[in-house]
N, C-alpha and C positions, 0 to 999 in steps of 0.2 A: 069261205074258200075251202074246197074241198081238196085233202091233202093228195099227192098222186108220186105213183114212183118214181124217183132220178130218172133223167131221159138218159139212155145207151150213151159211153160215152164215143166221141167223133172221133172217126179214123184218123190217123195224124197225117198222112198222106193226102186225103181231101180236105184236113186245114191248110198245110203247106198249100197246093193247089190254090183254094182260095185269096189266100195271103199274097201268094205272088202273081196273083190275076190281076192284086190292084193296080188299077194306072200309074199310082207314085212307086208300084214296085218294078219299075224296068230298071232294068241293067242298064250302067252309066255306060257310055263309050270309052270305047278303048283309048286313052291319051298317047297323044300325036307327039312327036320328040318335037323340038325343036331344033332350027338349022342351025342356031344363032342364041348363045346364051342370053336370057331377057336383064336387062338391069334392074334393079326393083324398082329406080324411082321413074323407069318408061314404063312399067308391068300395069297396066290398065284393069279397073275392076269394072267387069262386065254386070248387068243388071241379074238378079236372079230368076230364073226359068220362069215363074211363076210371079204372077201381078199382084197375089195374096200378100198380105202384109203374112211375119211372122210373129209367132209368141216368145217371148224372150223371159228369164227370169233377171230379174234385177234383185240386188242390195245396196241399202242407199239410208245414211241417216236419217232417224225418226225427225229432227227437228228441219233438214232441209227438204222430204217429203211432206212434211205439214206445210210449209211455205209455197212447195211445187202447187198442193193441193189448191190450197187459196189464191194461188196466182191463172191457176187453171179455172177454179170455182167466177173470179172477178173476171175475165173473157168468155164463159158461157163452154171452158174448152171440156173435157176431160182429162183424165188423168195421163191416157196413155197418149193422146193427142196431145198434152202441153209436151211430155216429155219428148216427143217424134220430132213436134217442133224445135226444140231447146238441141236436141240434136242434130238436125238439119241447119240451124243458126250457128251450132258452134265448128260444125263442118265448114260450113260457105265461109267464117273469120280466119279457118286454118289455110283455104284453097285462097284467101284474097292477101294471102299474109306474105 
């Protein structure tokens, strides 16, 4: 590999530019007052814009990860798919509760 000089460094103005070009980078709309204070337990949670799952960071004991793991390993699931499930299970027991 032949060694070659540092490229010019980028105007910061044509990265801003760039940066705010991207699609996820639109300005959210302006929030709409409400007529009617909402209650919390009417306050409905709306799906997120986006169908994409997201990445989340979890912390979670070594010994009930290793059990997640083999309970995921014996249904052929994954990792992040046993846990999505075990979340959506213990969701549906709170909304049937």
């Amino acid at each position: 590999m032949a060694i070659t000089k540092r490229p010019p460094e980028a105007d910061a103005r044509k990265v801003e530019a760039f940066i705010s070009g991207a699609p996820d980078a639109k300005t959210p709309a302006a929030p709409v007052a409400a007529s009617r204070p909402v209650e919390p337990s009417a306050a409905k949670v709306s799906p997120p814009a986006s169908s994409r799952k997201h990445a989340i960071s979890l912390t979670i004991a070594p010994a009930l990860l290793a059990r997640m793991d083999e309970a995921a390993a014996a249904r052929g699931l994954s990792r992040a798919a046993a846990i999505a499930d075990a979340c959506a299970d213990w969701l549906k027991s709170k909304e049937g509760a």
